[in-house]
C-alpha positions in Angstrom: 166.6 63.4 178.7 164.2 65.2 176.1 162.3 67.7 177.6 158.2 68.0 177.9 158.7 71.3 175.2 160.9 69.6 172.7 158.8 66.4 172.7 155.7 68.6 172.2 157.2 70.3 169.1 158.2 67.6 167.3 154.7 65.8 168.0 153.4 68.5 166.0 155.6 68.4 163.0 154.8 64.6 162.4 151.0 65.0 163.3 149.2 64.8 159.8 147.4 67.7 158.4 143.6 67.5 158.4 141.0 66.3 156.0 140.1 70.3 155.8 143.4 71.5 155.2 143.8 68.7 152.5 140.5 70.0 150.9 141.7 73.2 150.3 145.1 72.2 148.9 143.6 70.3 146.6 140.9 72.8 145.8 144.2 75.8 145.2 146.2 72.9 143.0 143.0 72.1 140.8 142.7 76.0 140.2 146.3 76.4 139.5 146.2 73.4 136.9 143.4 75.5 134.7 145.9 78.0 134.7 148.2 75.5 132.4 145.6 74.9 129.9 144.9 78.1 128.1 146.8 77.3 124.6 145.5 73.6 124.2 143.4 75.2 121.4 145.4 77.6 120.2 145.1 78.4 116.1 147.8 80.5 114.8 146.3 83.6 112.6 148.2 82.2 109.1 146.3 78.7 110.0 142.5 80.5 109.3 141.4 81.6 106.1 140.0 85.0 107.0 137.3 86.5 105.0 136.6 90.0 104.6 134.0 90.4 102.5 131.0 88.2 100.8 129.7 88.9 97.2 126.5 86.8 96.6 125.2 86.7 92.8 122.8 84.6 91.4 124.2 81.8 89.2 123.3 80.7 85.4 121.7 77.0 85.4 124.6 75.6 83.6 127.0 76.5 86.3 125.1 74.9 89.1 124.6 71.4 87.1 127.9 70.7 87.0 128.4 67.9 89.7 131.3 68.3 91.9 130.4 65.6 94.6 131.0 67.6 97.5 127.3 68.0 99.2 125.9 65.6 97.2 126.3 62.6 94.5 125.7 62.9 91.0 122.2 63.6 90.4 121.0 62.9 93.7 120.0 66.3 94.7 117.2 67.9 96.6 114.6 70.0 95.2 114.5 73.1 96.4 112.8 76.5 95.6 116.2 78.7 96.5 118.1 80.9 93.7 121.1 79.0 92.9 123.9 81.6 93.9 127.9 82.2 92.6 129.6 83.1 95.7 132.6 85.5 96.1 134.5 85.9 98.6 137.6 88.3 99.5 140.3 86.5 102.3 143.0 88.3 103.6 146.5 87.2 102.5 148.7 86.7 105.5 151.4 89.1 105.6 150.4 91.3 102.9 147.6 93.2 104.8 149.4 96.8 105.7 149.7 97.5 108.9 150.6 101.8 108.6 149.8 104.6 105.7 153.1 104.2 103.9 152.2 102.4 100.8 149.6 102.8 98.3 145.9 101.7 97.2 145.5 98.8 96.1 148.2 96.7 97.3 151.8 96.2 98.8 155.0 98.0 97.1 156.0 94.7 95.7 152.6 94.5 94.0 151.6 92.1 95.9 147.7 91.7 96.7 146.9 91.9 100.1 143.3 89.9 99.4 142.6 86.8 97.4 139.3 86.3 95.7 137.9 83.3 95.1 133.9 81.9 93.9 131.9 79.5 93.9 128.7 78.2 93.2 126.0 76.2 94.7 122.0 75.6 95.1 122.1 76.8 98.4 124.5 79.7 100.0 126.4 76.8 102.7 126.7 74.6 99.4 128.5 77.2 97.6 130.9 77.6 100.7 131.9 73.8 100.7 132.8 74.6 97.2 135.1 77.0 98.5 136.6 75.2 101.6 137.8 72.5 98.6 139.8 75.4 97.5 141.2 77.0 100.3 143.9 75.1 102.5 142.7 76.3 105.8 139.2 76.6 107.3 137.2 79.6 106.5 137.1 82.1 109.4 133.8 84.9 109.6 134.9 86.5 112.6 136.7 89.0 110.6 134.0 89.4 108.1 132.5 93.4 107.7 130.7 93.3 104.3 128.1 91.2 102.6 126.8 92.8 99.1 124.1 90.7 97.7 123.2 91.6 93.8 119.6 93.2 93.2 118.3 90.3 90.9 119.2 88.1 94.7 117.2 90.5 96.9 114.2 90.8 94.6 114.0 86.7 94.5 114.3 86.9 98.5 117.0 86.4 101.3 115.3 84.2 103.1 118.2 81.3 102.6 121.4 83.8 102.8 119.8 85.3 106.0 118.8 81.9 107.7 122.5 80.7 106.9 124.0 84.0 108.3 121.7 84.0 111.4 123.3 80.3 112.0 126.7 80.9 112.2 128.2 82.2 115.5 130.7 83.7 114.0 129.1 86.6 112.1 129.0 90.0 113.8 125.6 91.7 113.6 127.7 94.9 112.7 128.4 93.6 109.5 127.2 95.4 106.9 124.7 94.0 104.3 124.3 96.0 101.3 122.3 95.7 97.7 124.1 96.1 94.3 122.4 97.5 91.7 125.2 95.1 89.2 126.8 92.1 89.8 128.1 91.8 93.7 131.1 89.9 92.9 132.8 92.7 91.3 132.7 94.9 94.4 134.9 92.2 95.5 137.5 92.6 92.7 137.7 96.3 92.7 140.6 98.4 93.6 140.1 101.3 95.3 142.9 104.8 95.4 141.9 105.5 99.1 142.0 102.4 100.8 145.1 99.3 100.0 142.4 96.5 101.1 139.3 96.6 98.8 137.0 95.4 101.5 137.9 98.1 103.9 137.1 100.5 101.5 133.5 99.8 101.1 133.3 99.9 105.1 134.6 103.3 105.6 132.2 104.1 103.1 129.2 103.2 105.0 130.5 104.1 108.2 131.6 107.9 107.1 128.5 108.3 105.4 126.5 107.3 108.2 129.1 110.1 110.4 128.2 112.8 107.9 124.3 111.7 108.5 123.7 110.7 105.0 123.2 106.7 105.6 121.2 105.2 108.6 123.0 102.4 110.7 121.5 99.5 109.0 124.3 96.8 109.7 122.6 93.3 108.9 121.6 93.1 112.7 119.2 95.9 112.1 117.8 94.3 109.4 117.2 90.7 111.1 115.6 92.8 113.9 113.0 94.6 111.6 112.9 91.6 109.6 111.7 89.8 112.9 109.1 92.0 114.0 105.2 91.8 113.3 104.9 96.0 112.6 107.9 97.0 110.3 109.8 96.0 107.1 113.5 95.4 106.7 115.6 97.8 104.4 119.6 97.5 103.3 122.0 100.6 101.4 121.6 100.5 97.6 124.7 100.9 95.8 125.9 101.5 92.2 129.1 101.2 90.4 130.5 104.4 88.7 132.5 105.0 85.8 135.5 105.7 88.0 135.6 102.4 88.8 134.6 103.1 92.5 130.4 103.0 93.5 128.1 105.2 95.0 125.6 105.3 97.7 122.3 105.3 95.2 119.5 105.1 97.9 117.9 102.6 100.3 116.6 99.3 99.2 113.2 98.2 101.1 111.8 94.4 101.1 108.4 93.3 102.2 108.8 90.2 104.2 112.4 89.1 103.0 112.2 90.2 98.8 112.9 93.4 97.8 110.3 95.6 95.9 111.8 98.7 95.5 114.9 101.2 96.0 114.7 105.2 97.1 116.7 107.8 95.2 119.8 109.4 97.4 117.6 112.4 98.7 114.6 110.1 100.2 117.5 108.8 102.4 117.2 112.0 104.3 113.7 111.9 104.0 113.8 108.5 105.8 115.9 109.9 108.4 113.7 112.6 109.6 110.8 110.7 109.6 112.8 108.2 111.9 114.1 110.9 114.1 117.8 110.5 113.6 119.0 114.3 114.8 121.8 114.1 112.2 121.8 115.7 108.8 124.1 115.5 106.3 121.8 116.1 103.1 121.2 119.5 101.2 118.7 120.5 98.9 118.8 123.5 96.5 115.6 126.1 96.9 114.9 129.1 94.9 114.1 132.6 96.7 110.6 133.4 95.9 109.8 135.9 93.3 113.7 136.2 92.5 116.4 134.6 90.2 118.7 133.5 93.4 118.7 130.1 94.9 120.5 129.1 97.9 122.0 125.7 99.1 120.6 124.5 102.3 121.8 121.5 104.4 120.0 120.2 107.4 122.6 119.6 110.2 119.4 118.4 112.9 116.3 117.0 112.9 113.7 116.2 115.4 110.1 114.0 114.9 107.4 112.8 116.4 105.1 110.1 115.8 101.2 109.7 116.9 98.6 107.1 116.1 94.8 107.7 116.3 92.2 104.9 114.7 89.8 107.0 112.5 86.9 105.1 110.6 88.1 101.7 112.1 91.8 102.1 110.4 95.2 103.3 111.7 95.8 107.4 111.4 99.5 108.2 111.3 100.8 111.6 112.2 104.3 112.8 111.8 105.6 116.1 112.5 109.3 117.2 111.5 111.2 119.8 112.4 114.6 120.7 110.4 117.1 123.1 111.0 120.3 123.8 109.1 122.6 126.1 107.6 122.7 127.9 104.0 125.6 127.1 102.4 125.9 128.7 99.0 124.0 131.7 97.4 123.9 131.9 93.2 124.7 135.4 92.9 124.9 138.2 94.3 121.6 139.9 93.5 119.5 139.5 96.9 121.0 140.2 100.0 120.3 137.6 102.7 118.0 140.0 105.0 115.8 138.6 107.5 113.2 139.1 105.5 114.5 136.7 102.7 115.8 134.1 105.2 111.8 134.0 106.6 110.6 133.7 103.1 113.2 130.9 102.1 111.7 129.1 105.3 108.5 129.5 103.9 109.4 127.8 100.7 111.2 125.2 102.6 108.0 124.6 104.7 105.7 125.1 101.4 107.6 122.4 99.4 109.2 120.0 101.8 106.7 117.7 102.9 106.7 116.2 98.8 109.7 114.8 99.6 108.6 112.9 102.4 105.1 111.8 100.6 106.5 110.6 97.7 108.3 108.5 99.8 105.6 107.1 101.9 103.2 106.5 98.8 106.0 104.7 97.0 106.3 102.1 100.5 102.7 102.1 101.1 102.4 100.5 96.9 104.7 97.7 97.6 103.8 97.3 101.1 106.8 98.2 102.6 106.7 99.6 106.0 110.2 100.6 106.4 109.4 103.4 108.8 107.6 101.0 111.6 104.6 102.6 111.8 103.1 99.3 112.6 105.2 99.3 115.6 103.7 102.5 117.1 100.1 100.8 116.4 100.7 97.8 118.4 102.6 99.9 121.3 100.1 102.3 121.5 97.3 100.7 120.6 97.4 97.4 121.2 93.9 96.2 121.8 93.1 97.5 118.1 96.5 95.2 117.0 95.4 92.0 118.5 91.5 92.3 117.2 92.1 93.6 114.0 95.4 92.8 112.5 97.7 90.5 114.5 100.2 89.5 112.0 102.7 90.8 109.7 101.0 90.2 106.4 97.9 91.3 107.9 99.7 94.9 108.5 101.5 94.7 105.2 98.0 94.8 103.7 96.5 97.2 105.3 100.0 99.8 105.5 99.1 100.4 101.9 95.5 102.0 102.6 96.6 104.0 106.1 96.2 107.3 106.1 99.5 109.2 106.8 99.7 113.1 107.9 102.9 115.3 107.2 103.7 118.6 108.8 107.4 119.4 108.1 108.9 123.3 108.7 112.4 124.5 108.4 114.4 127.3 110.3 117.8 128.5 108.9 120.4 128.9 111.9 123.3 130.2 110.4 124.0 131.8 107.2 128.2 131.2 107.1 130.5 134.6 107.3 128.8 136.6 104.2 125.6 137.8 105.3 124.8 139.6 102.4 
């Protein structure tokens, strides 16, 4: 006979479970599927065409009139206002990119190039592309993509089509650089630098050292679209030129008004920029003659520190800036005057005497074009923004007027070290 106990048990074990317990088995075995489906879209690297760097030209008529039938039929084109652009791009050659220092610039110790280059043109930037896909087996990949060099003759006709095609796609980083060539664009693409084995990756640590030694501002193609974007300031981009080395140089800033370019700074004014913007580091040095001597001295600014008012004067903006720079001397002529401090006050004097030129020449050479580059409109609608909504309101409004505002200077300069020869 089974007793009461036993009979009790095995009730239990055939009872089914209930509708709560079957909820949350379900529930754990739905969340354990997900688990099982995280390489259903899985693209192997050597499947993507990665590119590393954009070249945009503009393109000769002839060029773009040749049909290809890939965005459009024959002669059965739209009309559009857009510069017809040649395209270059540079697309990493899987396998051949090095991975350690042991091999040269340039390329592999088989000779083998670690980039392909390839162009194309097209009446609008996405149209040259499609030209490009033709060519290239796998689909084009931007997520890789760290420099975009668009040709002067481009920016001065206006970027409004290469930006609103950039801003588009999801898979450009707003880090990227965007920088103006003096030449054509498309050769910084073909170039082969001695310090660097992928072309593209030498133009980068360009930018990106020079902006570590403070002689280039971060102005990635985010901060452009930003500045671009906004009612009080004007966007501005690097301005590069080739060399006879074969290599390039940073040759200034390039400004726009609106989204065309109207003018370029010289290297110096870079700095100049800087300050005025308050970023504390300095990387630029300027030689400065010791009064009433034959001695000059080499001074470099290692920090800098502004400040920016706004007053409205005779029913128009007033802008004040006020700079303080301090650096180091770095270099003395000869050995005729002795670094006393008596001469280091009077080679602050001179600093402080003929400094704020720099700075003027640069605002003056904005303020013709229209270019407010430094955001001064900014501080007018932050700080007074009753005045902005009456009296200006929009962008062109302020682009108008920046070139009749009145704008106040007061730069001085202190000398904190002199190296390990005083004299």
């Amino acid at each position: 006979m089974t007793s009461p106990n036993r009979q009790t048990k095995k009730n239990a074990a055939t009872r089914k479970p209930g509708p709560l317990k079957l909820a949350l088995v379900s529930l754990v075995a739905m969340l354990l599927a997900t688990l099982l489906t995280g390489c259903w879209d899985r693209l192997e690297i050597e499947e993507r065409a990665i590119i590393l760097g954009v070249g945009i030209d503009a393109a000769p008529k002839d060029e773009v009139d040749k049909p290809k039938n890939i965005t459009f039929i024959g002669d059965n084109r739209p009309k559009m206002d857009a510069p017809k652009l040649r395209v270059t791009v540079q697309i990493a050659v899987p396998g051949r990119i090095p991975l350690g220092p042991s091999e040269g610039g340039g390329g592999s110790k088989s000779g083998e190039k670690p980039v392909w280059v390839v162009n194309a043109v097209g009446h609008t930037i996405d149209d040259a592309f499609n030209s490009i896909q033709q060519e290239v087996a796998h689909r084009l990949f931007w997520g890789h993509l760290r420099v975009i060099v668009i040709s002067k003759k481009v920016a001065e006709e206006g970027l409004a089509n290469i930006n609103e095609y950039l801003r588009r796609n999801p898979e450009v980083r707003r880090t990227s650089w965007m920088i103006v060539s003096e030449g054509e664009a498309g050769e910084l693409m073909r170039i082969v630098p001695q310090l660097e084995r992928v072309p593209i990756l030498y133009i980068l640590s360009t930018m990106d050292h020079a902006v570590q030694m403070g002689k280039l501002p971060n102005a990635f193609a985010g901060y452009y679209w930003s500045a671009a974007s906004s009612k009080g300031a004007d966007p501005l981009l690097p301005y590069i030129r080739t060399v006879e080395s074969g290599s390039f140089e940073v040759a200034g800033l390039a400004f726009f008004r609106s989204d065309r370019m109207v003018g370029h700074t010289e290297p110096l004014e870079i700095g100049a920029y800087m300050g005025i913007k308050n970023m504390q580091s300095g990387g630029y040095s300027v030689l400065v003659q010791i009064p009433d001597t034959e001695t000059s001295v080499m001074y470099q600014i290692t920090h800098r520190k502004s400040r920016i008012d706004v007053a409205i004067r005779n029913g128009k903006p007033e802008i004040s800036v006020k700079i303080h720079n301090e650096g180091n001397l770095l270099e003395k002529s000869n050995e005729e005057v002795q670094l006393s401090r008596q001469v280091i006050a009077q080679i602050e004097q001179e600093l402080t005497k003929l400094g704020p030129n720099l700075f003027n020449t640069l605002v003056r050479k904005t303020q013709e074009k229209g270019a407010d580059i430094f955001g001064f409109g900014e501080y007018v609608r932050a700080k007074q923004p009753g005045y902005w909504n009456k009296e200006i309101r929009t962008k062109e409004n302020w682009e108008s007027m920046y070139k009749d505002i009145r704008v106040n200077m007061q730069i001085t300069y202190s000398i904190r070290r002199v190296g390990g020869k005083t004299t």
